[in-house]
N, C-alpha and C positions, 0 to 999 in steps of 0.2 A: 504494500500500500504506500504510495508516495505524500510523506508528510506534506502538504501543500501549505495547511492552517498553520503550520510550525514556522511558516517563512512572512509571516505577517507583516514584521517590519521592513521586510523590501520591498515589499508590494505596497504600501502606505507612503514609503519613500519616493516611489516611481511616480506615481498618483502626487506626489505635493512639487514633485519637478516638473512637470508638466501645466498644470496648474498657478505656480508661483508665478512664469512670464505675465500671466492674466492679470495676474492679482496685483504684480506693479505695474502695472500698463496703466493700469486702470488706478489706481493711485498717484502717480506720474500726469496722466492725462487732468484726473480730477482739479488737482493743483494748479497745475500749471494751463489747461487751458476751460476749467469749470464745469466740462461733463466727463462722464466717466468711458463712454466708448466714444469708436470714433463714426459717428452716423452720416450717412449718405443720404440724398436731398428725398429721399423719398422721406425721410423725419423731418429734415430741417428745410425742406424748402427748394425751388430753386428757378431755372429756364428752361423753357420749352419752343426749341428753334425748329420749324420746317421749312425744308430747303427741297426744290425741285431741278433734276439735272436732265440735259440733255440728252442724255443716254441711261439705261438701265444701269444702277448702281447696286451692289450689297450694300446692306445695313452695318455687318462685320466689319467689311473694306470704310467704309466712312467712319464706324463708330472707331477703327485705330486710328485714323488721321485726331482725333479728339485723346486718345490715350497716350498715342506717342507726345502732346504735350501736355501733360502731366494730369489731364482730366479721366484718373481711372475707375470713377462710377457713372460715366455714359452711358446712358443707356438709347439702340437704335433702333427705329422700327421701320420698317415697308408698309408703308400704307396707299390708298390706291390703285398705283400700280409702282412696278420695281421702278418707278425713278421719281419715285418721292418718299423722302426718306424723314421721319421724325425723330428730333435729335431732344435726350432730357440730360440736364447737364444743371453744374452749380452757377451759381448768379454771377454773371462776368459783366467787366463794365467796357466801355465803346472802344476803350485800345485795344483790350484783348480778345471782344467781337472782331474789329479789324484784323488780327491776326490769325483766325481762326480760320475766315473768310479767305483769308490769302493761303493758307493753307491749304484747303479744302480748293480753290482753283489752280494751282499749283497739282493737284495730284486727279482733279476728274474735269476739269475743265470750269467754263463762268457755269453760274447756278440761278435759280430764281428764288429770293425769299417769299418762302410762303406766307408765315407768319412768326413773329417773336413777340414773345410774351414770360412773365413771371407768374410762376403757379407756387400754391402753398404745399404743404408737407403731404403725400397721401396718406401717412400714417403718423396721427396727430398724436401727441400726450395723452387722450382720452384713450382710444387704441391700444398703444404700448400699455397703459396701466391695466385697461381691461386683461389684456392678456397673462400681467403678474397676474393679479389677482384670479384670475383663471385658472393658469398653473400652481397658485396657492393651494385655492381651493379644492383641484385634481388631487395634489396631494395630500392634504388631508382623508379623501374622499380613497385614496389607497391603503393610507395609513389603516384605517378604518376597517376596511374590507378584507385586509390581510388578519387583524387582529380578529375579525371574525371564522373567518376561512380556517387562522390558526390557534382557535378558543382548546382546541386538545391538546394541546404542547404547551409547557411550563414559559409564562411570560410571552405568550404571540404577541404583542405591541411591538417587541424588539424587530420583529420579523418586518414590521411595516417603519418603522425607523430607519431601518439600515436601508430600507428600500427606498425610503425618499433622500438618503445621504447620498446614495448610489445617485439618484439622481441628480441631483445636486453636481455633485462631484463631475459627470458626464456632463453639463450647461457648461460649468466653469473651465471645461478642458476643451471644449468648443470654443467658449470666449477667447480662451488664451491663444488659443490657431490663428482665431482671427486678429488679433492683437497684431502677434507675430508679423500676419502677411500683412497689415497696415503698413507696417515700420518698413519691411521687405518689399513689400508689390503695391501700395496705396490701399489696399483693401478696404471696404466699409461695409457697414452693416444696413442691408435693403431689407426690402419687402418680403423680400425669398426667404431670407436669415430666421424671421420667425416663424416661418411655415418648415425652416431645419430644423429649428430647434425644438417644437413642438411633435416632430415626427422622431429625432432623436430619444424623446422625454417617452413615447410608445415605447418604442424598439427595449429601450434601456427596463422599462419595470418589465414589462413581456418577460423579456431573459431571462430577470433574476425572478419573477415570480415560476418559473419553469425551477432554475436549481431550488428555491425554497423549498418546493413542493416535493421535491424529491426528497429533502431533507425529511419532512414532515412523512413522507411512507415509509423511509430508513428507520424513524423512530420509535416502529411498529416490529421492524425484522429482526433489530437489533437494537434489545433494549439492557446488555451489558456492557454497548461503546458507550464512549462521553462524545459531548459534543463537538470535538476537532474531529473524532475517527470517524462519525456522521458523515461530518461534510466532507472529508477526504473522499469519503467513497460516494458520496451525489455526485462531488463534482467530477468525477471520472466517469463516472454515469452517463452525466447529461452533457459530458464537453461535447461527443463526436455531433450531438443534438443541436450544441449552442454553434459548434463553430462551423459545421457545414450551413446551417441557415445564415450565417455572418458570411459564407463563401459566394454563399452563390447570390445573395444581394452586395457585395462586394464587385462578382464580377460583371454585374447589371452598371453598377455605378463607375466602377473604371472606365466601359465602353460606353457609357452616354458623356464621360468626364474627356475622352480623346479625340469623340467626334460629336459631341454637342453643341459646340461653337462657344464664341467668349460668353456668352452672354450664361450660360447657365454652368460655367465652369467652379463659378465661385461656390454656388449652391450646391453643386455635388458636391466639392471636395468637402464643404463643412457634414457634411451627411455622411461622407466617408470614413471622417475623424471623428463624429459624435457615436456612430454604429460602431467602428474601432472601443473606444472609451468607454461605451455599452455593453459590448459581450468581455471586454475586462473588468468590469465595474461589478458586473453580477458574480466573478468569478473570483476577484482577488479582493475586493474591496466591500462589498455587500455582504458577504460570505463570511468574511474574514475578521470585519467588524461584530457579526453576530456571537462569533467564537469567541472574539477579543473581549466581549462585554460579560460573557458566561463565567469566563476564564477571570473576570476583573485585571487582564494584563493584558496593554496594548500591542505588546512586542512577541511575548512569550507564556508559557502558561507558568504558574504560580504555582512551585512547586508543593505549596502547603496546601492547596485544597483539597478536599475530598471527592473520590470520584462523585458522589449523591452529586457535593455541588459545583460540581465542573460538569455537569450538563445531562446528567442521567437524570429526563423526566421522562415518564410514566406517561400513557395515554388515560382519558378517564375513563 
């Protein structure tokens, strides 16, 4: 049986490396420029230019003449027909219209402005908070259902705790990706970012309510293990379960990420790294926490407990 819960503190470790970029980024940013991520005009605002060319254009081809100078949350679309293209971009003033403009004839020829104008955030304050509190709520609403689910095993509340930490934990190592590729690539947080993150926050309790539950029948077959030897053996159980399903939506999201074009490159990769984070999270970190809590030792088990109370409960 490979001690897996006996490695607790590496895995806790890996988890707070990854994590930590986030957590000063966002500390760093708060300071120094007053909000805490770095959001894209779909929250804060911005221009909305249509331009009509001569000739059929890509949306991709246009929206790089806009990223190669430095505008990397453009966003382009074909509307009409292919030679009218709408361009959403942050709020520029008439020099750096001017140069965009020369730009853009420079690389497809003169163009027609359709229209330019300033538009507000698509996704206001009201919005983003709806959506905390949504995901609050969710989780409570897990918490809850886990502790019912697991009313036959000694303490089930813990089972739905680890599982909103697990959660947690998987947002925050999202954030931190995205942090990263700000600093690295301009990266920002769009419209997509919360429909990843909320499909992240599935994927992630899914998983771990999969290993929980295995625990929860182990605790039926074998009621003279404690509760490391438990989950040693669920989780060998259920990995080929967890990580063939993490494969084969992995290989879904690689090939929509190599040929899905810029525009939805950012949104898979964060779905890449949150599903990543997720079937770790249930396995080293959810898991591992609940052991750690049984055990009263976040590192290692105590070697003065008693088996009773190092995790040997009873069904009722």
């Amino acid at each position: 049986m490979f001690k897996l819960m006996e490695r607790r503190g590496l895995y806790f470790a890996i988890s707070l490396l990854f994590m930590l970029p986030g957590i000063v980024y966002m500390a760093w940013s708060l300071a120094t420029k007053g909000h805490l991520l770095p959001l894209s005009i779909d929250y804060t605002g911005g221009t909305l230019w249509e331009v009509r060319f001569s000739e059929p254009q890509q949306a991709v081809d246009v929206r790089k003449v806009f990223t190669d100078a430095g505008y990397n949350d453009t966003a382009a679309f074909t509307i009409a027909d292919e030679r009218t293209i709408q361009l959403k971009l942050k709020t520029i003033d008439a020099a750096e219209k001017e140069r965009l403009q020369a730009a853009l004839e420079a690389q497809f020829g003169t163009f027609e402005e359709r229209s330019y104008r300033s538009i507000g955030p698509t996704i206001g304050g009201e919005v983003s908070q709806a959506a905390i509190i949504a995901v609050a709520i969710a989780s409570l609403l897990i918490l809850a259902y886990l502790a019912f689910a697991f009313r036959q095993v000694s303490h089930p509340v813990r089972f739905g705790i680890c599982a909103v930490v697990a959660l947690v934990h998987d947002v925050l190592v999202t954030l931190s990706f995205v942090c990263i590729m700000n600093l690295l690539f301009g990266w920002e947080i769009d419209a997509l970012f919360l429909t990843a993150i909320l499909t992240v926050i599935g994927y992630s309790v899914n998983d771990t309510i999969v290993v929980f539950d295995r625990i929860r029948e182990n605790y039926r077959r074998y009621r003279n293990e404690d509760l490391a030897a438990i989950a040693n053996r669920s989780i060998i159980e259920t990995a080929p379960r967890s990580l063939g399903t993490g494969m084969t939506s992995m290989l879904t999201l690689v090939a929509i990420l190599a040929l899905g074009g810029a525009t939805l490159q950012q949104f898979v990769a964060v779905l890449i790294v949150g599903m990543v984070s997720g079937t770790y999270s249930s396995i080293f970190n959810a898991t591992a926490l609940l052991v750690a809590w049984e055990e009263k030792s976040l590192l290692h088990r105590d070697s003065t407990l008693t088996p009773t109370s190092n995790g040997q409960a009873a069904l009722a």
